[in-house]
N, C-alpha and C positions, 0 to 999 in steps of 0.2 A: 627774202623771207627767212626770219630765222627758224631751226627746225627747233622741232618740239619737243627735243628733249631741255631746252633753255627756259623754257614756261615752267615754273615752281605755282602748283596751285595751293594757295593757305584758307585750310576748314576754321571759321570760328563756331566754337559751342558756346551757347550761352541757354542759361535758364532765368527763364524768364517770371518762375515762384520759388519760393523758399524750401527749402528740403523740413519735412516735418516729421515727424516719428525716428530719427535719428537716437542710435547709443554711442558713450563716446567707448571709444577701443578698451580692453582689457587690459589692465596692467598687469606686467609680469606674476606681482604676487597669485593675482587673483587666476591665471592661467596654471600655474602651479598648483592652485585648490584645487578647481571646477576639471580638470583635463583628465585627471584620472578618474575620476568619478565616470567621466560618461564611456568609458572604454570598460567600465566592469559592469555594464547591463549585454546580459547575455541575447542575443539575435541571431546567435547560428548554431546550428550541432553537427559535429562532426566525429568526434571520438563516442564511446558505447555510452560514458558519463554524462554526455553530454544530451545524447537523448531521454537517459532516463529521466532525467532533470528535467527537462520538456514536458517530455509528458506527464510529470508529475505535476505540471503544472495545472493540468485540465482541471477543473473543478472536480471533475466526479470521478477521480484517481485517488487513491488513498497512497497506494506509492507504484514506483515501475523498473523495470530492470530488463536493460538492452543487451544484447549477444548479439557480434557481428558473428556473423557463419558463412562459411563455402558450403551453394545450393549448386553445384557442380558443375556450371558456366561464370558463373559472378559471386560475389561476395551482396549480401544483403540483411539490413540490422532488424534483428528480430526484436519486438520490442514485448516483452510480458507484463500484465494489467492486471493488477491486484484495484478491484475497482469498490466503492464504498458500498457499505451495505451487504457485500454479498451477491452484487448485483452482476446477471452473467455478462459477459461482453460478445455480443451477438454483432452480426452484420449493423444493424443502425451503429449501434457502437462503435463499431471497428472504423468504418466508414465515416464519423462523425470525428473523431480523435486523429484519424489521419489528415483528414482536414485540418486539424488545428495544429498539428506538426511540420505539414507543408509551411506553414511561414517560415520556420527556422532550416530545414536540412539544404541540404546543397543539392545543387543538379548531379544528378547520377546517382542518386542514392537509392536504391528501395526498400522498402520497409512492407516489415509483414508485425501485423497484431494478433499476441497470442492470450490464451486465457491463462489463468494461472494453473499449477498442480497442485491438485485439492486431495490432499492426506485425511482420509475419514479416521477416526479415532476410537478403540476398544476399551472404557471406562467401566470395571467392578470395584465398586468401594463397598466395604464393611463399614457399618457403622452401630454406634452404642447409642443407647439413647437413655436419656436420663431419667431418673424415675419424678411420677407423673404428668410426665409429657407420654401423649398418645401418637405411636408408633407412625400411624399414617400419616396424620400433622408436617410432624419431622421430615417426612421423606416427600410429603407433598411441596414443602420449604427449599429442600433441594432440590428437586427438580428443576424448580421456579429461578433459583440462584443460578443452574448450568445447564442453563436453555441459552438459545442462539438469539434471542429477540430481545428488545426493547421491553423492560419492567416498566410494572405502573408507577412506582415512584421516581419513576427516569432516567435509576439505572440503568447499565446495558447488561442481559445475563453473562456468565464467566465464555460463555462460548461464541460471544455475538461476533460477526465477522472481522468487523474493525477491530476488534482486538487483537489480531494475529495478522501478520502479514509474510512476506518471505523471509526463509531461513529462521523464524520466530520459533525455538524449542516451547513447548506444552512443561511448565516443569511441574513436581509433585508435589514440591510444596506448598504452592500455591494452591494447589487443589486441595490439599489438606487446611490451609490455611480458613478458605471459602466455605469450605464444611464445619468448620470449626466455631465458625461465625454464626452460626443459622442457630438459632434460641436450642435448648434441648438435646443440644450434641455433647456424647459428654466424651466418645473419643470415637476417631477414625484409622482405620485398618486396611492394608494391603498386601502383608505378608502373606496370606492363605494361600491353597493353590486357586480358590473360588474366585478369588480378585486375579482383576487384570490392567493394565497399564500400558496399553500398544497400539501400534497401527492395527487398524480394521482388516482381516482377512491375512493376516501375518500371524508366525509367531513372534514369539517374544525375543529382544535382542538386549535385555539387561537391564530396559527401562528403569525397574523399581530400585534395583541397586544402582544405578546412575542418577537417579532421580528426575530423571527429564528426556522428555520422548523427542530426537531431533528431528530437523526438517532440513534438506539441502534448499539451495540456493534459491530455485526456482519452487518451491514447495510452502504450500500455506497449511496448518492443520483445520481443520472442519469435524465438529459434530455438532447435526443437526438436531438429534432425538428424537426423529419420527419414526415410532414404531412400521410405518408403512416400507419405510427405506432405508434398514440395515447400512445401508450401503455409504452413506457417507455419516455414519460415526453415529455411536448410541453412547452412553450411560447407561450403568444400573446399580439400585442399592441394596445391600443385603442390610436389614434391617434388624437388630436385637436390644432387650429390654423394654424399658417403658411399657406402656400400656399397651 
């Protein structure tokens, strides 16, 4: 009996239909197009840029910006939400956007979401008003121009949230610019000691002579204008001539 290492057994494959939905191979050229293309779609974060970019991604982020930090066991990337609208970032929020980050970060990573730093703002402008235009008019017009909401003509007011985001300086002349605009202004003033140009509950740190109120990194400026709530940034206008 021969052993069995001398038996050679031979598999045949065979297919017995045709192969259908078949492409033929890539030619080199066309690997050279298509190849770097698909390696520059982002799928993971792992540096601070990398998050922010993420989660700027979420629909209802206007923009974001990540800090790794030592929480004094581990390191963990803090992520701040400047979110559209003005809209706070509460728990549902927070919880909903972490969700949507989990696709990209890596294992081991934690992340905490943070709200942004809301700079309330201390606005006195002087203003002239031009003869016969009626005083209240004028300054009802400005208000309406540097309010934080949606105008009726579709505008957004000079203060509405989306217009500022982190590290976004407030400058003067812009403000000056706005007021200039409004029918009936025939000049605006801030040299007085009556006018002001600063953060809310601060003094002054050279603003007017710098012409622009900063904001660091993590810092969004905010006025609301509700007389109920000083607190996060007022206007007011001193009002002369006209009617």
């Amino acid at each position: 009996m021969l052993p069995l290492w001398r038996f050679i057994i031979r598999w045949t494959v065979t297919r017995p239909m045709p192969a259908r939905g078949s492409a033929n191979a890539e030619s080199r050229e066309e690997v050279r197009l298509y190849a770097p293309q698909a390696f520059r779609t982002q799928k993971r974060a792992v540096t601070a840029a990398d998050y922010s970019f993420v989660a700027s991604l979420h629909p209802e982020v206007q923009k974001a910006e990540a800090t790794l930090r030592w929480t004094g066991s581990w390191h963990a990337m803090f992520i701040t939400v400047d979110r559209k609208d003005g809209l706070k970032v509460d728990e549902s929020f927070e919880s909903e956007l972490l969700d949507f980050i989990n696709r990209f970060r890596l294992a081991g990573h934690d992340i905490e979401i943070e709200p942004p730093v809301s700079v309330p703002l201390d606005i006195i402008v002087t203003v002239c008003v031009s003869e016969g235009y009626f005083r209240d008019r004028v300054k009802q017009s400005l208000l309406e121009a540097f309010n934080s909401r949606d105008l009726p003509d579709g505008r957004r007011g000079f203060f509405h949230p989306d217009n500022f985001t982190f590290g976004q300086p407030v400058y003067l002349s812009q403000v000056i610019s706005t007021a200039m605009r409004i029918p009936g202004v025939m000049w605006v003033d801030l040299s007085g000691e009556e006018n002001r140009f600063q953060r809310w509950g601060e003094s002054a740190h050279k603003e007017v002579e710098e012409g622009r109120i900063t904001m660091g990194r993590l810092e969004i400026a905010r006025l609301d204008n509700d007389p109920s709530a000083p607190e996060n940034g007022k206007i007011e206008f001193i009002m002369e001539g006209g009617l």
